[in-house]
LOGU-938808 format. One record per atom (N, C-alpha, C, CB): residue number from 0; residue in one letter; x, y, z. Coordinates in Angstrom, 1 decimal. Glycine has a CB too. Layout:
BEGIN
num  residu  u  v  w
NUM  a  X  Y  Z
...
This chain:
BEGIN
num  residu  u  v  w
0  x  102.7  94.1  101.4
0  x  102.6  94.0  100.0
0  x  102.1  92.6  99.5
0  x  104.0  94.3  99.3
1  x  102.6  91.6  100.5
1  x  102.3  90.6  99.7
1  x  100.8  89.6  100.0
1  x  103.6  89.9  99.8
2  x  100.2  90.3  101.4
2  x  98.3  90.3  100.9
2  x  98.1  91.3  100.8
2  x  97.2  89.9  101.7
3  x  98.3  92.0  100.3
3  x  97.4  93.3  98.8
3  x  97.4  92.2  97.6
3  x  98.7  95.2  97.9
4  x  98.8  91.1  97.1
4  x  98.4  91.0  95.8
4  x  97.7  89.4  96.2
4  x  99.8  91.0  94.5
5  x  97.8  89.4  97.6
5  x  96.9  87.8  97.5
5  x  95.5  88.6  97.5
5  x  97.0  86.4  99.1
6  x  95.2  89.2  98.2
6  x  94.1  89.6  98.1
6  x  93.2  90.2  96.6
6  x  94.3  90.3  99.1
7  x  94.1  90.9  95.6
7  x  94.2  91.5  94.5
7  x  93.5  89.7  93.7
7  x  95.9  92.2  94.2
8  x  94.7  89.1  94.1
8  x  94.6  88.0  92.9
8  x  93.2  87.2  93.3
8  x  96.1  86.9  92.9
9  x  93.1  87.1  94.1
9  x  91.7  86.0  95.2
9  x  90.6  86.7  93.9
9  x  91.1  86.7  97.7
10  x  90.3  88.0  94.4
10  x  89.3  89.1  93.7
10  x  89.3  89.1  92.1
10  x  89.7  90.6  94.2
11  x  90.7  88.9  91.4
11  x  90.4  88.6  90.3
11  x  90.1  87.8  89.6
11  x  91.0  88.8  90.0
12  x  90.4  86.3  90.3
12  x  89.7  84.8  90.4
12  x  88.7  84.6  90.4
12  x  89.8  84.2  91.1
13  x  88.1  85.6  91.4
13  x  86.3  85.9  91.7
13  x  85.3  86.1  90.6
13  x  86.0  87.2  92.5
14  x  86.1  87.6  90.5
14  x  85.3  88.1  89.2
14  x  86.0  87.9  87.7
14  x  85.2  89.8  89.4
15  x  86.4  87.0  87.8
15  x  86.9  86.7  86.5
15  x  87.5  88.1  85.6
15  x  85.7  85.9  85.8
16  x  88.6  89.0  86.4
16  x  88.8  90.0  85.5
16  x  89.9  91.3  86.9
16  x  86.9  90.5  84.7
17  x  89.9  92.6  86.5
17  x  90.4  93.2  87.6
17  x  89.3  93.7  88.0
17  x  91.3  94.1  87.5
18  x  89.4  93.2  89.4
18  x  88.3  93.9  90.5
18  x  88.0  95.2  90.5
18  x  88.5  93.7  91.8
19  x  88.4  96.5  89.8
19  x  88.1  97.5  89.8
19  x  88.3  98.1  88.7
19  x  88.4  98.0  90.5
20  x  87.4  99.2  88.6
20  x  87.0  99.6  87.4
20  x  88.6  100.5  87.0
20  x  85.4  100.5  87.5
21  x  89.1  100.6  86.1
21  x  90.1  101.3  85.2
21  x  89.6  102.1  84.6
21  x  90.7  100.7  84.4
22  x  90.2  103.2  84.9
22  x  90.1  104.4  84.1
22  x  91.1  104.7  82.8
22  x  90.2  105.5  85.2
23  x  91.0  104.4  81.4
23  x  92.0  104.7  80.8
23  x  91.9  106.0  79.6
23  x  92.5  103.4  80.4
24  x  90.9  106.9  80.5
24  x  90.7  108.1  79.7
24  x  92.0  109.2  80.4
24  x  88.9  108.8  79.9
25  x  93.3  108.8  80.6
25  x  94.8  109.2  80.5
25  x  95.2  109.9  79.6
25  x  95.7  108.2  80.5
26  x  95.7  110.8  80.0
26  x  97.2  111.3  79.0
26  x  97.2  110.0  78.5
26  x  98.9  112.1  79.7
27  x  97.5  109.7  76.9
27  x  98.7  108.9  76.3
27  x  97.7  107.6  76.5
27  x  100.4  109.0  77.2
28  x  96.4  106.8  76.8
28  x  96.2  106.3  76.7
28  x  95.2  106.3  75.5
28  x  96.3  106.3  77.6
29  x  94.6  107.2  75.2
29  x  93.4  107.9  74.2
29  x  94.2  107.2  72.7
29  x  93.4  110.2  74.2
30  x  95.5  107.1  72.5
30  x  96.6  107.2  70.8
30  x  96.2  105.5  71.1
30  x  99.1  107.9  70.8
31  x  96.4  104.2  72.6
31  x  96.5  103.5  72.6
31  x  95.2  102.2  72.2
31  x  97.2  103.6  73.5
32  x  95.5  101.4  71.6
32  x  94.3  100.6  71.5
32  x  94.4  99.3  72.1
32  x  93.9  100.4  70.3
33  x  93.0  98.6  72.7
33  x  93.4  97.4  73.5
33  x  94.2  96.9  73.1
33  x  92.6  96.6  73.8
34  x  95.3  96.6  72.2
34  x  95.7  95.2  71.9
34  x  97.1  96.1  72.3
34  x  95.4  94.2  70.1
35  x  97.5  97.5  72.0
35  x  98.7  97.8  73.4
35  x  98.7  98.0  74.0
35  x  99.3  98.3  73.7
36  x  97.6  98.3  74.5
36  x  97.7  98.1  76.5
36  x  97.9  96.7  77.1
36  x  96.0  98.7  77.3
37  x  97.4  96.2  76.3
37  x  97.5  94.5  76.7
37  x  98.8  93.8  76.5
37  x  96.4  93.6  75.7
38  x  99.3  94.6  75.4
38  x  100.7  93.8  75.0
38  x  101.7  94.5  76.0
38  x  101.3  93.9  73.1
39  x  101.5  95.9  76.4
39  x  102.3  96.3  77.4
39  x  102.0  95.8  78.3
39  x  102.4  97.4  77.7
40  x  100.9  95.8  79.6
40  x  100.9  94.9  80.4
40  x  101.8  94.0  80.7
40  x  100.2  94.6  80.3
41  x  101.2  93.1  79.9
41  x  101.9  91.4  79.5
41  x  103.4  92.1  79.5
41  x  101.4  90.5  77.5
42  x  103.9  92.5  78.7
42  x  105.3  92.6  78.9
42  x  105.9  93.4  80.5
42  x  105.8  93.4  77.5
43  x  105.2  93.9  80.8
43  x  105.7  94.8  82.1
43  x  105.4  93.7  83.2
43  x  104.6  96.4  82.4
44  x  104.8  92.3  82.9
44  x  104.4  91.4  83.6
44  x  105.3  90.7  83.5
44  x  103.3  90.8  83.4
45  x  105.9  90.1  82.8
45  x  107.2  89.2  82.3
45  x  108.4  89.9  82.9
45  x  107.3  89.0  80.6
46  x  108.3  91.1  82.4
46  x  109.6  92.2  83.4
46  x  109.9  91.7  84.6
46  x  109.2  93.9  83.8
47  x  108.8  91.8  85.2
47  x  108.5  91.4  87.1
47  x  108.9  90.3  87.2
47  x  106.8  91.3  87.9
48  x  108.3  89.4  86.4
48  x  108.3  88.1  86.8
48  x  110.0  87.5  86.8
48  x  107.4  87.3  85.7
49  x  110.6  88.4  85.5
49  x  112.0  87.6  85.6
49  x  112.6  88.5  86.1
49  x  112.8  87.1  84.4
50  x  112.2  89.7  86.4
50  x  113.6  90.3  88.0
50  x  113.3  89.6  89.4
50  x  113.3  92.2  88.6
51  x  111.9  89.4  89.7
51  x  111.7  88.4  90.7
51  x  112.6  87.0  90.3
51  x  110.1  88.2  90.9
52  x  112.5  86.4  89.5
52  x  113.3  84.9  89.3
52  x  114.8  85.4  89.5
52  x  113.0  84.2  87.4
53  x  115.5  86.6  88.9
53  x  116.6  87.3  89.5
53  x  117.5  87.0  90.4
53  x  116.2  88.2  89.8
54  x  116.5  87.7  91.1
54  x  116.8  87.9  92.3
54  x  116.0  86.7  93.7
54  x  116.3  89.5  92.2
55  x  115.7  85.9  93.0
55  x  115.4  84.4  94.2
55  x  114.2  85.0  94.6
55  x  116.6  84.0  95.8
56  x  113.1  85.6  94.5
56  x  111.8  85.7  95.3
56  x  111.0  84.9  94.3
56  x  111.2  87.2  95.6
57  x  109.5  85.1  95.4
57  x  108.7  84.4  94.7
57  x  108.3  84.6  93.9
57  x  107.9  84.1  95.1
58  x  107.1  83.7  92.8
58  x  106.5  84.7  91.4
58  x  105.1  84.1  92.0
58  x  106.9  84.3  89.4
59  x  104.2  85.1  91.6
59  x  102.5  84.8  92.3
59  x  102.4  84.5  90.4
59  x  101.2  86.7  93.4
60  x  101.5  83.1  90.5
60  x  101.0  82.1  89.5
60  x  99.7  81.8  90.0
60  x  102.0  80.7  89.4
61  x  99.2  81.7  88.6
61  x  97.4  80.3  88.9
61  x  97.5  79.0  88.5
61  x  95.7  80.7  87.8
62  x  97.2  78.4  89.2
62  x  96.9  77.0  88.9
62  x  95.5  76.6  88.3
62  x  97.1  76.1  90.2
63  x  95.2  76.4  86.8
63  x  94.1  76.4  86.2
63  x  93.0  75.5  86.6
63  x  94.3  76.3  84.9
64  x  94.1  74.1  86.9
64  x  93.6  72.8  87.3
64  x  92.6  73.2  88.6
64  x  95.1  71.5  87.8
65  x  93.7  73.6  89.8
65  x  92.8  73.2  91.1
65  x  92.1  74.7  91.4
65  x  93.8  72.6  92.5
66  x  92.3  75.8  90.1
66  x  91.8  77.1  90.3
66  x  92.0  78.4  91.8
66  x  90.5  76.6  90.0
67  x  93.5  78.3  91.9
67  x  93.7  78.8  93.1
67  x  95.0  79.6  92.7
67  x  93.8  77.7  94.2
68  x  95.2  80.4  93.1
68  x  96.2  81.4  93.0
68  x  98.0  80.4  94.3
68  x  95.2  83.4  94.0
69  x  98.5  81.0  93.6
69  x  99.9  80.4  95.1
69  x  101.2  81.2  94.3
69  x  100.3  77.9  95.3
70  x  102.1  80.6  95.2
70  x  103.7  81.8  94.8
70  x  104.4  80.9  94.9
70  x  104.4  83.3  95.8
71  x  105.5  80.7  93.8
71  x  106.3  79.5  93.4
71  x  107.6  80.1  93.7
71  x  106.1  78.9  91.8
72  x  108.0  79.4  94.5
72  x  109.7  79.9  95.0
72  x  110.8  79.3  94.2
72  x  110.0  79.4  96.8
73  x  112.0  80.2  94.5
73  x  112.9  79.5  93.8
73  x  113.4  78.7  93.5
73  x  113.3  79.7  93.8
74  x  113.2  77.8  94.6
74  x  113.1  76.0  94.6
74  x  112.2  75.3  93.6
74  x  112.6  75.4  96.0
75  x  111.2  75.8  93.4
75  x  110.1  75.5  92.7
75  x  108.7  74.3  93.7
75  x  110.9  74.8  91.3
76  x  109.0  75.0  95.1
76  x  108.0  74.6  95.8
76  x  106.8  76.0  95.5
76  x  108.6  74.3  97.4
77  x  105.8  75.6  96.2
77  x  104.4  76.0  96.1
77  x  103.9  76.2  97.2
77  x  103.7  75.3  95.5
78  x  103.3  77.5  97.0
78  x  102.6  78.3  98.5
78  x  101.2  78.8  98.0
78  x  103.6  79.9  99.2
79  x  100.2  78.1  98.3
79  x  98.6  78.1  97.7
79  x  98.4  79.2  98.7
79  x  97.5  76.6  97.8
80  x  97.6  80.2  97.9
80  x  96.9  81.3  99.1
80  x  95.7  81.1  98.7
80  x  97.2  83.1  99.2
């Protein structure tokens, strides 16, 4: 699982965006407009992030400065992928 999302995240760094194309011609997506899919996301992102903080695992973060993806442990050390 956890190089799918290095690998996921590398690719999104790349292409500045998600590396594959989305399909959101869904059931129940058609009623939604970008600014709720986006605000769901985001929030289903924050979910993760603080059940991972929870529960002591890592959280996968970017560093804008040195432009590199890494996973910040519960110590608050740093693991650059």
């Amino acid at each position: 699982m956890s190089n799918a999302v290095n690998i996921f995240l590398r690719k999104a760094v790349d292409q500045k965006g998600i590396p594959f194309p989305v399909n959101t011609d869904l059931q129940g997506f058609r009623e939604l407009s970008d600014e709720d899919i986006t605000r769901t996301f985001n929030n289903a992102v924050q979910q993760d992030i603080a059940l991972k903080e929870k529960k002591g695992l890592p959280v996968a973060k970017y560093d804008t400065e040195s432009k590199r993806a890494y996973l910040e442990n519960a110590d608050d050390t740093r693991e650059y992928v």
